[in-house]
N, C-alpha and C positions, 0 to 999 in steps of 0.2 A: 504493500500500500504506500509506503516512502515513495518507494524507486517512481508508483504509478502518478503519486501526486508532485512529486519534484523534478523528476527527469522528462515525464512525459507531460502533461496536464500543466504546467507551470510555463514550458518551453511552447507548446502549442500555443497558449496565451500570449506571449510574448513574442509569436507571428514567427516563430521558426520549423523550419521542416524537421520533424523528426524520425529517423528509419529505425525500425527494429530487425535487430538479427534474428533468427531462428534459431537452427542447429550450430555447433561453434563449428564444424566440417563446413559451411557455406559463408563465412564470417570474410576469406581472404577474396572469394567473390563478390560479395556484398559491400564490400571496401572500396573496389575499382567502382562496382554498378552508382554508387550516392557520393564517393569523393568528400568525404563529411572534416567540417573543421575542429568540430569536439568531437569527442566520445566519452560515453561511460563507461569505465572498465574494469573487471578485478583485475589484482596482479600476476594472478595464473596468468592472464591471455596477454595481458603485458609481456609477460616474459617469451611466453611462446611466442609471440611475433617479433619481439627484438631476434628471435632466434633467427629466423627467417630471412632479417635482415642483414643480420652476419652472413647467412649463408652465403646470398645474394653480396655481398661483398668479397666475400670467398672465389667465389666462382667466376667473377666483373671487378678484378681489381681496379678497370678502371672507372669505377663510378665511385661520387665522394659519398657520404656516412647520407648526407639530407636526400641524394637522389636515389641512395638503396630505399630510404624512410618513405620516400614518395614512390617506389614501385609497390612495397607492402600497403599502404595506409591511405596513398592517393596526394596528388597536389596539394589539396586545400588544409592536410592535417594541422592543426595548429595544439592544441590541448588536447590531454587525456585526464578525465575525472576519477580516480580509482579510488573504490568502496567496498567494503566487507572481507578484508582480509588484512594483514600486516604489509606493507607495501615496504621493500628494502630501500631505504637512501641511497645504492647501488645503482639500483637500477633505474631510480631519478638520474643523476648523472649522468647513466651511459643515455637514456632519452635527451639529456641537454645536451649534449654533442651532435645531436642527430637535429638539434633545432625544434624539440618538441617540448612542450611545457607537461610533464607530470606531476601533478600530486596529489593530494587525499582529502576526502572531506568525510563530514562524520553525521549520521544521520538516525533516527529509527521511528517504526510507525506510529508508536503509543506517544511519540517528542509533538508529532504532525509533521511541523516544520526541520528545515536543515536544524541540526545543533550548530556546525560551525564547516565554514566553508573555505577553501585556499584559496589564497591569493600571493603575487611575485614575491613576497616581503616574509613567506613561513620558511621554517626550518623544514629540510626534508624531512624531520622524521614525523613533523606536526602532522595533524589530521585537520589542520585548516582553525582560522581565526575564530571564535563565538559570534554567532551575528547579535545585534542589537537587542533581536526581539527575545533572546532564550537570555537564562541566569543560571550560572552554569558553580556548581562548591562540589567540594571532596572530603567525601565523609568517611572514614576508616578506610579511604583509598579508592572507593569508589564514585565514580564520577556522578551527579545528581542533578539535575535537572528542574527547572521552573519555565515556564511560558504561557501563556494563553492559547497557544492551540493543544496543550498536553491532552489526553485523551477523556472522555467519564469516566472510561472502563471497559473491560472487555464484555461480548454481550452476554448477558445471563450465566457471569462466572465472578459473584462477587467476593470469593474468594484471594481468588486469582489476583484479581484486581487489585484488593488491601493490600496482598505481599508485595507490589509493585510500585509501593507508596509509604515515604516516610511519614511518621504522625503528624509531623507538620506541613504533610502535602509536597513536597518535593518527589518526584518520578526517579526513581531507581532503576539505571540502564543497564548495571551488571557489568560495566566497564572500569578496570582498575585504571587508573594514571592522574595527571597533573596538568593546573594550569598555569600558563606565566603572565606576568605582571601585564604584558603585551595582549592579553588572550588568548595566548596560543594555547590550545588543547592536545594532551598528547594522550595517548592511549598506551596504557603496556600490559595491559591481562584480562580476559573475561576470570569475575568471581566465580561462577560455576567450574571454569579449566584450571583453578590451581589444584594441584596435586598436594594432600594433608599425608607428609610421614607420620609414624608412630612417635618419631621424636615431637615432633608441634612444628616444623619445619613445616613453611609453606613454599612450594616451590610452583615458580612461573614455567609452566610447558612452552612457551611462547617465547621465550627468554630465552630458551635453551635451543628452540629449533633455528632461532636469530642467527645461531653462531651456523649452522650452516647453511646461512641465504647465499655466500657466494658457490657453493659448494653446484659446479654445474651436473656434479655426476648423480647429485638428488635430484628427481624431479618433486617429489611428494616426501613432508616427514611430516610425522608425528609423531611426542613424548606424551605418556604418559605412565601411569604407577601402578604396581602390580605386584601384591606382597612387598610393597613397602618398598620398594627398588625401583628406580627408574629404566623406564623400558624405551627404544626408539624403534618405529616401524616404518620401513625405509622404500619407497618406488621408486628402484631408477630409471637414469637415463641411459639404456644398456646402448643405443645406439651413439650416444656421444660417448659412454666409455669407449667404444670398441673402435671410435673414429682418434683417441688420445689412447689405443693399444693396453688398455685395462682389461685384462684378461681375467684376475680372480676380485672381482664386483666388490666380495665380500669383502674380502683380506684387505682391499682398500678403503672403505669405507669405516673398519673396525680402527681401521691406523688414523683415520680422521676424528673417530670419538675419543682416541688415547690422547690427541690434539686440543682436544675441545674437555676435556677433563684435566685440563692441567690447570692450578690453582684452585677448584671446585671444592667445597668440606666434599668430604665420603660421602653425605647421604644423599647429597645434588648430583654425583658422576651419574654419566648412562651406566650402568651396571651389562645391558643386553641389547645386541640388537639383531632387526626378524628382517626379512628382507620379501616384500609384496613384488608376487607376479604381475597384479595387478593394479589400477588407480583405486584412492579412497574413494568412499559412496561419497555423492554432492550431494548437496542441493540445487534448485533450479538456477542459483545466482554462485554457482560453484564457488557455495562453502564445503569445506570437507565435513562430514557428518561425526564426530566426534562422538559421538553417544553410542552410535555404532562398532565402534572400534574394538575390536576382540569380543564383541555378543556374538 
């Protein structure tokens, strides 16, 4: 209901054409077919189309970094709005090379409105400045909410409802993080994904999958806990190993958690890691389904 009233219903008002993709299999045609100068994007499809563009530079050394950008994305690209995932600071940059403006804004259906929106002046890691009309505190780390569009309630779930609201009326989004004196909004955890050890340790699975956002030879991770140990469940990218001669998948990826466990207390290290044949279940707006995960 966000995406339907902000990206689409808000932009139609505002007299601009709006195309919707369908399948992501039809996205690199659907790019050339509308030539679009925003987009809305997660950073899954971000990434996999910088892929793309590499490639296309690979193959056409002599085209520069903007003219590979404009064989994938079209002429007119100019911004990418990315939403509902962790977006790497990374892979902002490599977008600013290419002449494309990447960043994140931050939103949910029960808010109504945006919470906070980017612009040239955020920090990559921001998820965009608080607009005017939201009031935005941090209450035991989780981010909280006040506006006039906030919701009544969900329908005929007043349960549901209560738990989504502090006693003084402020809406509860489930997002850990901080704001800065500027407005800047940062997001660093859903309360529902920290992992609780046996010790009272709270640990950030989101935090931990950070360290390997540069890491090309993941396509998909996930941490989380399991008998009290921290577990990562790993999708690769078996065909860019096998293009960088990575022959044992595992043995290299175990050498990159021994990496990523240096400095950690013992009950934060990965302990285990599983390696998927397959992608994690989505959702329609491909989040990875988390709740799913080892049911």
């Amino acid at each position: 209901t966000f995406c339907f009233s902000g990206d689409y219903i808000k932009n139609l008002k505002d007299g601009l054409q709006v195309c919707l993709n369908g399948e992501f299999k039809d996205i690199a045609e659907n790019l050339k077919r509308f030539q679009p100068k925003v987009i809305r994007i997660v950073p899954m499809i971000a990434q996999s189309l910088l892929g793309k563009i590499k490639i296309l530079l690979r193959r056409n050394p002599e085209l520069t970094p903007r003219q590979a950008a404009e064989e994938v994305y079209g002429k007119n690209i100019k911004w990418l709005i990315s939403g509902g995932a962790y977006l790497n600071p990374e892979l902002v940059e490599e977008y600013d090379k290419l002449g494309i403006f990447l960043r994140q804004g931050y939103g949910m259906t029960e808010a109504g409105c945006r919470i906070s929106v980017p612009d040239d002046g955020v920090a990559y890691e921001s998820v965009g400045r608080i607009i005017d009309l939201c009031d935005v505190r941090i209450e035991n780390g989780e981010i909280q909410v006040k506006t006039p569009t906030v919701m009544t309630g969900y329908y005929k779930m007043p349960e549901e409802t209560k738990e989504m609201f502090t006693d003084d009326g402020w809406l509860k989004t489930g997002d850990i993080g901080y704001v800065t004196e500027d407005r800047q909004l940062f997001i660093t955890d859903r309360v529902k994904n920290l992992i609780i050890l046996s010790s009272g340790e709270n640990v950030s699975p989101e935090e931990i999958e950070m360290k390997f956002a540069d890491e090309k030879v993941i396509k998909e991770i996930v941490v989380s806990g399991e008998n009290d140990r921290i577990v990562a469940e790993v999708f690769p990218d078996t065909e860019f190993a096998a293009m960088m001669g990575i022959e044992d998948i595992e043995a290299y990826l175990n050498e990159k958690i021994k990496e990523a466990n240096i400095g950690e207390k013992p009950e934060r290290e990965i302990a285990s890691l599983r390696i998927r044949e397959t992608p994690f279940p989505k959702t329609s707006s491909n989040k990875i389904k988390r709740n799913l995960i080892n049911k």
